[in-house]
C-alpha positions as CSV (number, residue, x, y, z in Angstrom):
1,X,49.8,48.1,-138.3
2,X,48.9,45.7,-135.9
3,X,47.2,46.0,-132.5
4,X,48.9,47.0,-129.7
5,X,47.3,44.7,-126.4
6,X,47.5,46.0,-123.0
7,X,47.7,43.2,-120.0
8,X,44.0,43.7,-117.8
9,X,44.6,44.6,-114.1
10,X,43.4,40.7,-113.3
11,X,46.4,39.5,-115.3
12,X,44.7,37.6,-117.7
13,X,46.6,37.7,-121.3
14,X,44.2,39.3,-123.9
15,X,45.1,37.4,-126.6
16,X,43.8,34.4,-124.5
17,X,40.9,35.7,-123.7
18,X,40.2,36.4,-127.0
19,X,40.4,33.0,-128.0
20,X,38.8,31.5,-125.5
21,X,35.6,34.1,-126.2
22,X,36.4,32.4,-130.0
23,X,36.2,29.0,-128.8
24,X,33.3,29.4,-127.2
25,X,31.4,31.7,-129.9
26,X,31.9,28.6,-132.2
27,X,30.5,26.5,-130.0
28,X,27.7,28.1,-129.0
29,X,28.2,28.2,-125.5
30,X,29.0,32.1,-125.8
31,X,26.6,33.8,-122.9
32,X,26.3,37.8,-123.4
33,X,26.2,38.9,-119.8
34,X,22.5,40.6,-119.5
35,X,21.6,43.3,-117.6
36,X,19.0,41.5,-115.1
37,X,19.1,42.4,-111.3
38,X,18.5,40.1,-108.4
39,X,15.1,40.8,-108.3
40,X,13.8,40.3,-111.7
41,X,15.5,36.9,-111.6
42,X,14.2,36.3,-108.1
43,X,10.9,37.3,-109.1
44,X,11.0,34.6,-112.5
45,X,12.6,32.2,-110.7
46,X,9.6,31.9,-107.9
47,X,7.2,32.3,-110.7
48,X,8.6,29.5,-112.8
49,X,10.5,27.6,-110.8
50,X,8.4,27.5,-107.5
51,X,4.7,26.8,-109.4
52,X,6.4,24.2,-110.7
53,X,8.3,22.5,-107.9
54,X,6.5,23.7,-104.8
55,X,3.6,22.5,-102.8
56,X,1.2,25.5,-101.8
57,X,2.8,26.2,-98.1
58,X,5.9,25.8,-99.2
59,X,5.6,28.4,-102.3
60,X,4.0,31.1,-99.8
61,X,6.9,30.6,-97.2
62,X,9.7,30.5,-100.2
63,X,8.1,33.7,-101.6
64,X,8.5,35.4,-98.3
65,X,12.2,34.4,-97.4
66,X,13.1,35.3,-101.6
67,X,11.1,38.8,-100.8
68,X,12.7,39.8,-97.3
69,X,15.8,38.0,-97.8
70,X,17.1,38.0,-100.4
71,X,15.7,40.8,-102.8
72,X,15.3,42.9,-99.5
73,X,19.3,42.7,-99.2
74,X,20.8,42.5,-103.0
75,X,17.9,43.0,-104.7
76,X,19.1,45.5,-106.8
77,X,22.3,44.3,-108.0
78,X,22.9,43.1,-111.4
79,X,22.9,39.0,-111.6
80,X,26.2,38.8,-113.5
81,X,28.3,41.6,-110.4
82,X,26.8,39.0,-107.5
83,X,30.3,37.5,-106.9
84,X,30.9,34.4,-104.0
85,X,32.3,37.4,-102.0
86,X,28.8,39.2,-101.6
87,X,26.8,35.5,-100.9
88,X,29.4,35.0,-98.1
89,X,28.4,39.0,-97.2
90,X,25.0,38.2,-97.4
91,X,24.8,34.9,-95.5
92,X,27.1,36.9,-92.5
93,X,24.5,39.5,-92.6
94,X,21.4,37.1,-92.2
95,X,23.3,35.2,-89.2
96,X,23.2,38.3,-87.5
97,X,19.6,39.4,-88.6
98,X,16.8,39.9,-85.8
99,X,13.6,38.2,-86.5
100,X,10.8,40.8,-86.9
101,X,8.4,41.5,-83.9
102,X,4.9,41.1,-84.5
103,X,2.9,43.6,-85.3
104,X,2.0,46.3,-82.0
105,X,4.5,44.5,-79.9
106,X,6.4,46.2,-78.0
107,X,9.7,44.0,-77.6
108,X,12.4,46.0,-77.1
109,X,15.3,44.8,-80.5
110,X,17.7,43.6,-78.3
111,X,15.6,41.0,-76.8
112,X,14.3,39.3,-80.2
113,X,16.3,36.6,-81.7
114,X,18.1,35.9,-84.7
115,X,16.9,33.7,-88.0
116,X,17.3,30.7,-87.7
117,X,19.8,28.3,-89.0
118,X,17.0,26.7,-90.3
119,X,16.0,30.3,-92.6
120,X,19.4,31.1,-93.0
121,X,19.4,27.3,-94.9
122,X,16.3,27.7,-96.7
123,X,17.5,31.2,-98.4
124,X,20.8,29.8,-99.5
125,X,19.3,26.8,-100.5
126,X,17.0,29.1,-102.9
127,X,20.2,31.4,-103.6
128,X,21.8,28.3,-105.1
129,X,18.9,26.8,-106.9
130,X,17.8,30.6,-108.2
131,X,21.7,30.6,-109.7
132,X,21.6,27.7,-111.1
133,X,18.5,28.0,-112.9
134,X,20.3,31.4,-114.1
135,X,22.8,29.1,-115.5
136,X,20.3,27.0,-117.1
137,X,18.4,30.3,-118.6
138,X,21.8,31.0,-120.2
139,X,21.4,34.5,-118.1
140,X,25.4,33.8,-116.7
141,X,27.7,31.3,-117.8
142,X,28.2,28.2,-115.2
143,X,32.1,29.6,-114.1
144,X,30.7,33.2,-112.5
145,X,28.3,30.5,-110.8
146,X,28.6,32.9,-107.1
147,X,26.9,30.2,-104.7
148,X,29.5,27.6,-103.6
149,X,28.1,24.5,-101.7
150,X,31.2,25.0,-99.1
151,X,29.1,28.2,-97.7
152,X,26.0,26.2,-96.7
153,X,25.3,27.4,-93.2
154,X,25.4,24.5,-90.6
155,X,22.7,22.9,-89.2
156,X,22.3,23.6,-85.5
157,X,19.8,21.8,-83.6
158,X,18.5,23.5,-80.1
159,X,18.1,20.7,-77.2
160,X,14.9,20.3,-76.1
161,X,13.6,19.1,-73.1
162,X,10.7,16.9,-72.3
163,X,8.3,16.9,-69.2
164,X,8.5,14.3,-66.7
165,X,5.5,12.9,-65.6
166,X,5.2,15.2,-62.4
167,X,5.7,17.6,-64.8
168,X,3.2,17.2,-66.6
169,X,0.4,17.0,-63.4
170,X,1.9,20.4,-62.4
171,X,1.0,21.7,-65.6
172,X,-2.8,20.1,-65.9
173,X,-3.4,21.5,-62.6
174,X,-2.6,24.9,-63.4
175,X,-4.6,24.8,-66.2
176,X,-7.8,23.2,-64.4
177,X,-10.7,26.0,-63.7
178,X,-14.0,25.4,-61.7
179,X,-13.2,21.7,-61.8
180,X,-12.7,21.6,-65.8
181,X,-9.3,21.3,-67.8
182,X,-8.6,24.0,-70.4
183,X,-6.7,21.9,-72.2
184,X,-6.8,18.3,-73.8
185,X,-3.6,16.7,-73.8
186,X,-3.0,13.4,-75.3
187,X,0.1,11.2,-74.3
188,X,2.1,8.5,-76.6
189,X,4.6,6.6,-75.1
């Protein structure tokens, strides 16, 4: 008797699939999806890649935006169900994210602000390299890859504006008590 295939909801033909999981067993290139979550990867992947890669201020600050971020939000997914779907989820949700107040203050939620597109950068830019170093781990194979370069958030720059020099004088004599500044300023031009 031979076996009778049924066509998988995706529409994918089995007897394809079959040969490609052939093709690729021969080759070597076959990946058994593991059973990791987001946070054990994002855990190794500060460990060994960030000791590696990192300068000190830069490892503490990556450790915190991987922590909050990105195990605070899928942290407890498995790697290989993290589709592009979620990431584009995930990178809405952070747009929208207020920043934490410090500590005892008593700022009402609606007044804080959101992360920054600069934050917002910095986590996908350690979303992408933590998936591709699960690529390179062999812990999903490169084509369930869920970090496309296309959702990069975009780089917005506030305007800032400088002091005139009357500006400036305002300022130094406001801060000038019993005839002494309270303040050093030094000016480049």
């Amino acid at each position: 008797r031979r076996q009778v295939y049924e066509k998988r909801p995706e529409g994918r033909d089995p007897e394809l699939v079959l040969a490609e999981f052939t093709v690729k067993k021969k080759k070597g290139k076959l990946i058994i999806p593991q059973t990791v979550t987001v946070e054990k990867l994002a855990r190794e992947f500060v460990i060994v890649y960030g000791t590696t890669h990192w300068g000190y201020a830069t490892y503490d600050t990556n450790e915190v935006i991987v922590e909050k971020h990105i195990i605070g939000e899928i942290g407890q997914m498995q790697v290989k169900d993290v589709t592009e779907l979620i990431i584009e989820k995930l990178l809405m949700r952070l747009s929208k994210k207020k920043i934490t107040p410090p500590r005892g203050s008593k700022i009402e939620t609606e007044k804080l602000r959101t992360l920054s597109t600069s934050t917002q950068r910095i986590t996908f830019d350690l979303l992408l390299k933590m998936f591709d170093c699960a690529v390179q781990w062999r812990i999903i194979e490169e084509e369930n890859h869920p970090v496309p370069e296309r959702l990069r958030p975009e780089k917005v720059c506030e305007k800032r504006e400088a002091w005139s020099g009357r500006q400036c004088g305002i300022a130094m004599q406001k801060m000038r008590l019993d005839g002494k500044f309270l303040l050093q300023v030094a000016f480049h031009t």
